[in-house]
C-alpha distance (Angstrom), angle and dihedral (degrees) to the residues before:
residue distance angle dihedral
X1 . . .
X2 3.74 . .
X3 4.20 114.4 .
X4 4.10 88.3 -13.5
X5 4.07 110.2 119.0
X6 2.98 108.0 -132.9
X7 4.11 136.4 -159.3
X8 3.91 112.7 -91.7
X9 4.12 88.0 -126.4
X10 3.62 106.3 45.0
X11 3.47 104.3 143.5
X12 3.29 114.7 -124.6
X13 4.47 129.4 -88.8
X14 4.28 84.2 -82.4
X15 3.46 114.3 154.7
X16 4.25 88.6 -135.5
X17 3.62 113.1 50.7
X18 4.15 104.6 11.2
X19 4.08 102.5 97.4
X20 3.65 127.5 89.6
X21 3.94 95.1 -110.0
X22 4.05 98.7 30.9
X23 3.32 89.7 100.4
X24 4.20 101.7 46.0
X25 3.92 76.7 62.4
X26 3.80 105.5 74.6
X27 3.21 129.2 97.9
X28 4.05 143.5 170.1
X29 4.44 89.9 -97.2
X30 3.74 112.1 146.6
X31 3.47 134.9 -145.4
X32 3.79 125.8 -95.5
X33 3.46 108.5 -81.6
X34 4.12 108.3 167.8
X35 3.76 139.2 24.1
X36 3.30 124.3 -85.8
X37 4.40 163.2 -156.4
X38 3.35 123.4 -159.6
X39 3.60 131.7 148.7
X40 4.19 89.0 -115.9
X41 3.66 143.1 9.4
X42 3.75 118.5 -152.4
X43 4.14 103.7 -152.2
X44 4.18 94.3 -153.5
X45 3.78 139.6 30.7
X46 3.49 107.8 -148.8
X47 3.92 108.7 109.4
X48 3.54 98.5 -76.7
X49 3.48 88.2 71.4
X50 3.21 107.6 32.0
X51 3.45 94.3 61.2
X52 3.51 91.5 42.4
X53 4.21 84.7 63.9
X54 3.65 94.8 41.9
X55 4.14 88.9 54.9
X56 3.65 86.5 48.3
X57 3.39 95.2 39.3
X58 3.77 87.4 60.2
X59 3.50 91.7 58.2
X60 3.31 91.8 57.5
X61 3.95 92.2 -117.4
X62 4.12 104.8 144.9
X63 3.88 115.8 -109.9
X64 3.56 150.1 -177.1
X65 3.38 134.9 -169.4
X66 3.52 132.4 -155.3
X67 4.02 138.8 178.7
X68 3.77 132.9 -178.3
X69 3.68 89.4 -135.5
X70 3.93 130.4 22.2
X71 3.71 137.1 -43.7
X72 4.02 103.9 -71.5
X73 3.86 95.4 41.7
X74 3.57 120.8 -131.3
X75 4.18 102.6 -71.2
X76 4.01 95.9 46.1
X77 3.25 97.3 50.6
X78 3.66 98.2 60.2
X79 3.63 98.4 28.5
X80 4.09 117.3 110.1
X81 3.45 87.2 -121.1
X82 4.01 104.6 -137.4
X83 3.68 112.1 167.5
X84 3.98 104.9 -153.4
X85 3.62 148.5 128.6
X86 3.84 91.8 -140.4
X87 3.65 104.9 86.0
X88 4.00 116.0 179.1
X89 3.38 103.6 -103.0
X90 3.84 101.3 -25.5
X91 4.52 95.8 121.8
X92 3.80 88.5 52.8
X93 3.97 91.5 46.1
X94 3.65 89.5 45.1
X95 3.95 101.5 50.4
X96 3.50 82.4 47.5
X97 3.24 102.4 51.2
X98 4.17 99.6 37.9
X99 3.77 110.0 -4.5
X100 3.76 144.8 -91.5
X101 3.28 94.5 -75.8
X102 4.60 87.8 66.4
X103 3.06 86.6 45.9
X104 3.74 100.6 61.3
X105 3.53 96.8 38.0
X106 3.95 84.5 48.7
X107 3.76 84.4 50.0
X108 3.94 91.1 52.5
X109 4.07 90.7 48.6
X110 3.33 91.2 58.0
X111 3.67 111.5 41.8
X112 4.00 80.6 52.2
X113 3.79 90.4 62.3
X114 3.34 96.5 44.7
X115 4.19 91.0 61.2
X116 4.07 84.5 27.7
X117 3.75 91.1 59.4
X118 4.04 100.5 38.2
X119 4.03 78.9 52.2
X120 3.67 99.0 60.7
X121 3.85 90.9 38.7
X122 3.73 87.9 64.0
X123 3.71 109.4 29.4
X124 4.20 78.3 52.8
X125 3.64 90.0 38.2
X126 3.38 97.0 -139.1
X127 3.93 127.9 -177.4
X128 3.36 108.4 -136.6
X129 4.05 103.7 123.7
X130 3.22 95.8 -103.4
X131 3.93 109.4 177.7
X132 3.49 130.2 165.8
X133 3.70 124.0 -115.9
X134 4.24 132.5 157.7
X135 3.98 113.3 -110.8
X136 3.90 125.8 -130.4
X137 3.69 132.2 -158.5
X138 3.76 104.3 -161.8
X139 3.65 149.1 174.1
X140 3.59 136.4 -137.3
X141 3.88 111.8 171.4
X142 3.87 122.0 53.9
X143 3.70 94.6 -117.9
X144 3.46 85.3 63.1
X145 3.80 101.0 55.7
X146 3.33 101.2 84.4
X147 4.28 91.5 57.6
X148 3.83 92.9 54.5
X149 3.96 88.5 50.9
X150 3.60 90.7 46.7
X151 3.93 95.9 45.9
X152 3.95 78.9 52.9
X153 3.07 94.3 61.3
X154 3.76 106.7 38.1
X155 3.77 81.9 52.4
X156 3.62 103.9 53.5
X157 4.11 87.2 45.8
X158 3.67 81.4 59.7
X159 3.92 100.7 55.7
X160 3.57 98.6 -100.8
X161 3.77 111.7 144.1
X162 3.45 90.6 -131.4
X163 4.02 130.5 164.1
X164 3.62 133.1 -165.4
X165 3.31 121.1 -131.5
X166 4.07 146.4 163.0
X167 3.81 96.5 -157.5
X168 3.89 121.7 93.5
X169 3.33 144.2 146.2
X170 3.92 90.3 -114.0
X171 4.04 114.9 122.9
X172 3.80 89.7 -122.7
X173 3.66 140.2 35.5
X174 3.58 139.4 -86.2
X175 3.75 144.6 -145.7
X176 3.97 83.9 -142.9
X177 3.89 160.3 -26.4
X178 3.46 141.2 -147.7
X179 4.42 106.1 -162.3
X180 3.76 120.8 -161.2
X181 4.13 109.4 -169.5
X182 3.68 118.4 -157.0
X183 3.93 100.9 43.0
X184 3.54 119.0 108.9
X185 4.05 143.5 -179.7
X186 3.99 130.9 -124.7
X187 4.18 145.3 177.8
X188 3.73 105.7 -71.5
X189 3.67 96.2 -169.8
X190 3.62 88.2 45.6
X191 4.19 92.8 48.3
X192 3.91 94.4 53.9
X193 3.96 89.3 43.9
X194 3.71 97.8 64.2
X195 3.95 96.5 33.3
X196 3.91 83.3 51.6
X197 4.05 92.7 49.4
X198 4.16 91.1 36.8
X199 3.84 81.1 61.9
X200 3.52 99.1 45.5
X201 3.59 146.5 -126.2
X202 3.50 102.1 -75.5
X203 3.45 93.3 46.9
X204 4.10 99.6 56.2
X205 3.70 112.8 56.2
X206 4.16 118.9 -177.0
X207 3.52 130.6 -175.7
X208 3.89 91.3 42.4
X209 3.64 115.9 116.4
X210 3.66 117.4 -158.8
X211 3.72 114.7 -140.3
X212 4.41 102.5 175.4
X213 3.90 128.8 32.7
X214 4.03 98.3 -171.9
X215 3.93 116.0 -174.6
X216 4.15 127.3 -172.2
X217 3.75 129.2 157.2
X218 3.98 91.6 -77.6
X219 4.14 103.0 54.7
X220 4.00 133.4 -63.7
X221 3.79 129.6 -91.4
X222 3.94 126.0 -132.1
X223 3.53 106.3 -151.3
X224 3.69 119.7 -176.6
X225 3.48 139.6 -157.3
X226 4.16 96.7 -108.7
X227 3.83 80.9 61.3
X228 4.18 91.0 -102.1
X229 3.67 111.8 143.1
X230 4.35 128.7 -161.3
X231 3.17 119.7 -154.9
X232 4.02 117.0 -147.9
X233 3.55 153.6 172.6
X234 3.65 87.1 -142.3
X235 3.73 149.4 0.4
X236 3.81 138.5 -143.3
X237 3.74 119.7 -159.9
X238 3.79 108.3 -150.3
X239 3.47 104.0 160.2
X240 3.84 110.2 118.7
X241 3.62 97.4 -108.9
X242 3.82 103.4 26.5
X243 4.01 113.3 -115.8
X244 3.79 84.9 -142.3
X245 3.36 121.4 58.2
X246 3.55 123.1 159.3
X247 3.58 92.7 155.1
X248 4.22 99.6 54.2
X249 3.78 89.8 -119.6
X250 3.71 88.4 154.0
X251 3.77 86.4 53.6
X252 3.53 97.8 63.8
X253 3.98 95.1 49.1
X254 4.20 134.5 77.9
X255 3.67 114.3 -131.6
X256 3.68 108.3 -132.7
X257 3.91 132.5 -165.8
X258 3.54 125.3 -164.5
X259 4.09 124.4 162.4
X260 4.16 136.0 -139.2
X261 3.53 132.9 -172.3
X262 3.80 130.0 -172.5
X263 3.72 126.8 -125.8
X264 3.70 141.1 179.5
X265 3.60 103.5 -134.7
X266 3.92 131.5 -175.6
X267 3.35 113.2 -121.1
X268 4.39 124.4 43.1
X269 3.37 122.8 -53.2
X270 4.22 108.7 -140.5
X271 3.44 109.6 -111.6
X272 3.71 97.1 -139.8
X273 4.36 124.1 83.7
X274 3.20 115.1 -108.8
X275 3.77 141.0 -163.8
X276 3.82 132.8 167.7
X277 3.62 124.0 -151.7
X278 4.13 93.0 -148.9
X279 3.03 115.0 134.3
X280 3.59 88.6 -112.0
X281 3.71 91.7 57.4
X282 3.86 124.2 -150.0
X283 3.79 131.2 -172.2
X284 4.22 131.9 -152.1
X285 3.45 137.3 -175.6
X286 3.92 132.5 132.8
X287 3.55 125.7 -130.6
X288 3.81 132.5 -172.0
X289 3.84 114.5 -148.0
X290 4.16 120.9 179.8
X291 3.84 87.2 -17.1
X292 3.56 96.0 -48.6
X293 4.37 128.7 116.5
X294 3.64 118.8 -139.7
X295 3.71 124.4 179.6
X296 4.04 96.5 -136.1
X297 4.14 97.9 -153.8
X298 3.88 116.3 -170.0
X299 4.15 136.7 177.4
X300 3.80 137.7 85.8
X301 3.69 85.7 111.7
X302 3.95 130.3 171.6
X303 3.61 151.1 147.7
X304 3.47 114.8 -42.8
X305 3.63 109.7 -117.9
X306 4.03 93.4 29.0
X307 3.91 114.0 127.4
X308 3.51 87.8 -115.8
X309 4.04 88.3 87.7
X310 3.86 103.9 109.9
X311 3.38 143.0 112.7
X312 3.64 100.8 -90.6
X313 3.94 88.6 77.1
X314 3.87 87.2 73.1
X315 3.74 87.4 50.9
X316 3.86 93.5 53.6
X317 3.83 79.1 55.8
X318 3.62 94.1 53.8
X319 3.54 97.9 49.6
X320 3.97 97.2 55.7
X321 3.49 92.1 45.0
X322 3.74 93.3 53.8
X323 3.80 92.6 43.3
X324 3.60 94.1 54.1
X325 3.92 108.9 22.6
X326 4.10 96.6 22.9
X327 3.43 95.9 -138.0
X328 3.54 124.3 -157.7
X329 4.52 100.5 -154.7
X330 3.26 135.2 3.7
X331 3.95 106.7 -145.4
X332 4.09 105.9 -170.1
X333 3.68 137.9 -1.6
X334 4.00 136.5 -158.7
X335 3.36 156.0 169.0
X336 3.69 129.0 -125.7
X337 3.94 127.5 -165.5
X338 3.91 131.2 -159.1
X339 3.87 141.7 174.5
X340 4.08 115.6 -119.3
X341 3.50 114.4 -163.3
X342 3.46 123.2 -130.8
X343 3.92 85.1 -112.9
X344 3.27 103.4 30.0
X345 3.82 108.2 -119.9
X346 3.92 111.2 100.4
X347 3.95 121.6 -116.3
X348 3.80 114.2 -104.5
X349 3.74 135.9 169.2
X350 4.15 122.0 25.9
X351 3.62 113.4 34.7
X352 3.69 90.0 -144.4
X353 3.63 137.3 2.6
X354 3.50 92.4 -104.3
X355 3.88 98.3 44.2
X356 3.98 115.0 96.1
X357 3.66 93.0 168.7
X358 3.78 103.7 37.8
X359 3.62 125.7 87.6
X360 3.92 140.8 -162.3
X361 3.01 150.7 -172.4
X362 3.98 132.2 176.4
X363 4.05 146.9 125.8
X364 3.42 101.0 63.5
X365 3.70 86.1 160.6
X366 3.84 100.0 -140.3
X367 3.82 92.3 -34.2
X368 3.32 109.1 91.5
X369 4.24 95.7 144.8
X370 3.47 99.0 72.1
X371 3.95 100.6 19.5
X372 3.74 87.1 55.5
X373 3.97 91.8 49.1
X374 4.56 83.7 44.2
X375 3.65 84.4 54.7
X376 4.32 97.7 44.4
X377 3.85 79.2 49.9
X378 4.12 102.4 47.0
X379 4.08 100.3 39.4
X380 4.07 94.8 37.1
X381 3.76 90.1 54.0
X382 4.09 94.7 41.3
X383 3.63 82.8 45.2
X384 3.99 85.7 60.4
X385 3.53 96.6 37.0
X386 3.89 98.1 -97.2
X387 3.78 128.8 113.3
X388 3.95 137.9 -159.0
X389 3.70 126.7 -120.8
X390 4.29 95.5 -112.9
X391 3.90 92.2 36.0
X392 4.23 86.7 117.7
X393 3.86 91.8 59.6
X394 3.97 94.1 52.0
X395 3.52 88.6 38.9
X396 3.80 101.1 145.3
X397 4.44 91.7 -153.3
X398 3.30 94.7 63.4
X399 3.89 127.5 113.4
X400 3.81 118.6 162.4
X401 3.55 105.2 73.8
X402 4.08 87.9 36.9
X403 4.33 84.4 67.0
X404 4.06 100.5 84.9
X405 3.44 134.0 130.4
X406 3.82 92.2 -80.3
X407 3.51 91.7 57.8
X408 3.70 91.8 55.7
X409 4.11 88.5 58.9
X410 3.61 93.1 52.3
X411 3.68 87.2 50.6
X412 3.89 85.5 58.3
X413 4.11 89.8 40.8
X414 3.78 89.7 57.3
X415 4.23 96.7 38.9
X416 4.04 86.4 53.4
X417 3.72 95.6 55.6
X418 4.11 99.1 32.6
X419 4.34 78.8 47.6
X420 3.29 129.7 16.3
X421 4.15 96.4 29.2
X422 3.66 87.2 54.0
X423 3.79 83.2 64.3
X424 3.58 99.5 39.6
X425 3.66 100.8 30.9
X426 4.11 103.4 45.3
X427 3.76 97.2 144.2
X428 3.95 85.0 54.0
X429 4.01 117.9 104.2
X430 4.00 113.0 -127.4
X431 3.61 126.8 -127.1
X432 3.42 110.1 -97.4
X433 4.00 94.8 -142.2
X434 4.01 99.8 64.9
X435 3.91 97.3 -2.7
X436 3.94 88.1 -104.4
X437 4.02 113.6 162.1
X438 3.56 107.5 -107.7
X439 4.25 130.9 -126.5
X440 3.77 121.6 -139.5
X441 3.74 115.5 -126.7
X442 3.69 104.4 -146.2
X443 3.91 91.1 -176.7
X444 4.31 88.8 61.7
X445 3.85 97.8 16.6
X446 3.76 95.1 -128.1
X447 3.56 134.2 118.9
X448 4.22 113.0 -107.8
X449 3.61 131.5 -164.5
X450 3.59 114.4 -124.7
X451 3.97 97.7 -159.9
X452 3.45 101.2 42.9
X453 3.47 118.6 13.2
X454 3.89 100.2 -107.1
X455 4.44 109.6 144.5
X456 3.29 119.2 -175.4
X457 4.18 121.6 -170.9
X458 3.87 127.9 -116.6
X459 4.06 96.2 -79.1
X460 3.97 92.5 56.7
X461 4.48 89.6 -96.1
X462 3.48 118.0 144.5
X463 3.34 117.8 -111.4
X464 3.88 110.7 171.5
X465 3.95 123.6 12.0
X466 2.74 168.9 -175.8
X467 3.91 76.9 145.9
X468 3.75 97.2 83.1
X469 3.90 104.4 -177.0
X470 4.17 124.9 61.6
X471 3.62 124.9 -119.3
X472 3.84 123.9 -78.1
């Protein structure tokens, strides 16, 4: 990390136990030890599915959840956990990408989770620091000006009660900012904990890696790789890139890798969440753990599987955070990883065309707070017979507004490393999802999929699908 002190034991740059709130997410949840029937199995327990089973829960439908890792999945527990309708540049990239008319109903999804999810924090009363605070999507550089205005624009199209402004809290100024009251940010780790214990033990199952999701006219089948089965009416797949995937969701998406750290620094820490949509990319937020305010700083994002995974990212980090916040230790430091669809709106509902009983959910695209609450929302109430008004635009089946230019270079992202990296790369192992040659992230030490998203850690285990079977 350069010049930055740093504590004697900071864990190390793991993907398991290195993010602020990692830790506030484990709990004593064993692993699947006898068959069962239950009305449905939710297949991850980050918060996508964990609200998912709490909605259901609710409606007194009869669920289990189950993870291959730990309560708060891989993706939650190292995201920076902002929970806002103001997205960087997400209304521009969607009326781009679709139309207006996405965008609003986009808009409308999200500003439902934001007062959906504050709802079940309190009527659950969970303690997860949840604290309110207006969101910003700013810029900095001059080239960059004209992207904030747009995003302003595209936004307020869209229904959000968005304002422009030039006033922040920032230490330094900026071209422009669109500010969002009424959002706020919260303890992931901490979130998924208590919805996992309010749904009890034998409901939330870790450590119990699914390996089949079967489906015929009278229910679906978990089966799992300790030779457990589940027996359901109905399954969600929550995983972050779905382990099923009839429908080549994961096809039509770019995995992306970006990296945080928290520090303790000297001076304040604005109280607002901030993002800037330069094209060097920087995100802000505080957050106040056991008493004590860290600045959590994110950016110097890329594709996942580019060679540009390595530690030095963390010290880019560093260095703007001590040049505009003087910070005195930086006390742990991550990586997160998401799926961006090609248009920008993530796929929820049917996993497949074909599948009346199967359900997904995946490509948040970095915002996996509100898009996991959209997705508890759509599937529980389709799983009840219900529906919600923008349920069409999230629609996970869909295909022709998903073929755009950016799904032409992910085409030629997944044809270089199924083709020409087989060549160049021999000694490399291949993904065992699509067979694509894998990258080796020296910042994590695991082994990431450059097509897809699939990682895999240093003995050949899968860490993040949808590859759903380790290396030979």
């Amino acid at each position: 990390m350069g010049t930055s002190p740093l504590r004697p034991d900071l864990p190390p740059e793991r993907w398991s136990d290195s993010s602020l709130w990692a830790r506030s997410s484990s709990g004593s949840f064993g692993v699947l030890a006898e068959d069962q029937s239950v009305d449905v199995v939710v297949v991850g327990a980050g918060i996508a599915g964990l609200l998912t089973a709490t909605l259901l829960h609710r409606s007194g439908a009869a669920v289990v959840v189950v993870d291959r890792d730990d309560v708060g999945g891989v993706a939650t527990r190292n995201t920076t956990a902002k929970v806002t309708a103001l997205q960087g540049t997400q209304y521009h990239d969607i009326t781009s990408a679709r139309d207006a008319d996405a965008a609003a109903a986009y808009a409308a999804a999200q500003l439902d989770a934001v007062g959906g999810l504050r709802r079940i924090i309190q009527e659950h009363g969970v303690d997860c620091a949840m604290t309110d605070a207006p969101a910003y999507t700013y810029a900095t550089h001059p080239d960059a000006a004209g992207r904030v205005a747009a995003e302003f624009d595209a936004a307020r199209v869209a229904g959000l009660p968005v304002e422009w402004t030039m006033d922040t809290e920032l230490p330094f100024p900026v071209t422009g900012a669109v500010r969002l009251d009424g959002q706020f940010h919260i303890n992931p780790g901490a979130l998924c904990l208590q919805l996992a214990a309010a749904l009890g033990p034998m409901r939330v199952f870790t450590d119990s890696s699914v390996s089949g999701v079967d489906e015929d006219e009278h229910g679906c089948t978990v089966t799992f790789e300790h030779g457990r089965t589940i027996s359901a009416s109905h399954v969600v797949i929550a995983t972050q890139g779905p382990i099923v995937d009839p429908g080549f969701l994961t096809n039509r998406c770019t995995p992306m890798q970006s990296y945080a750290l928290a520090a303790r620094v000297e001076g304040p820490v604005p109280a607002g969440m901030y993002l800037s949509c330069d094209s060097d990319s920087r995100s802000l937020r505080p957050a106040l753990v056991d008493a004590d305010l860290f600045a959590i700083v994110g950016g110097a994002g890329h594709h996942m599987g580019d060679d540009a995974a390595a530690p030095d990212r963390w010290e880019m980090l560093a260095a703007w955070t001590q040049e505009h916040f003087n910070m005195s230790e930086v006390t742990h430091r991550w990586a997160t990883h998401d799926l961006i669809p090609s248009d920008h709106v993530p796929f929820i509902g049917n996993l497949g065309p074909r599948a009346q009983r199967r359900w997904v959910a995946t490509g948040f695209a970095k915002w996996g707070m509100t898009n996991g609450y959209v997705a508890a929302k759509m599937i529980s109430e389709r799983i009840g017979g219900g529906s919600v008004p923008w349920a069409s635009t999230f629609d996970s089946t869909r295909v022709a507004s998903t073929v755009t230019r950016v799904l032409l270079s992910i085409g030629v992202t997944a044809t270089r490393a199924l083709v020409v990296d087989r060549v160049m790369r021999r000694a490399a192992p291949r993904c065992t999802h699509q067979g694509c040659v894998l990258r080796e992230d020296r910042a994590l030490g695991t082994w990431d999929c450059p097509c897809h998203g699939s990682r895999f850690d240093e003995d050949g285990n899968v860490i993040q699908g949808p590859a759903n079977r380790r290396l030979a």
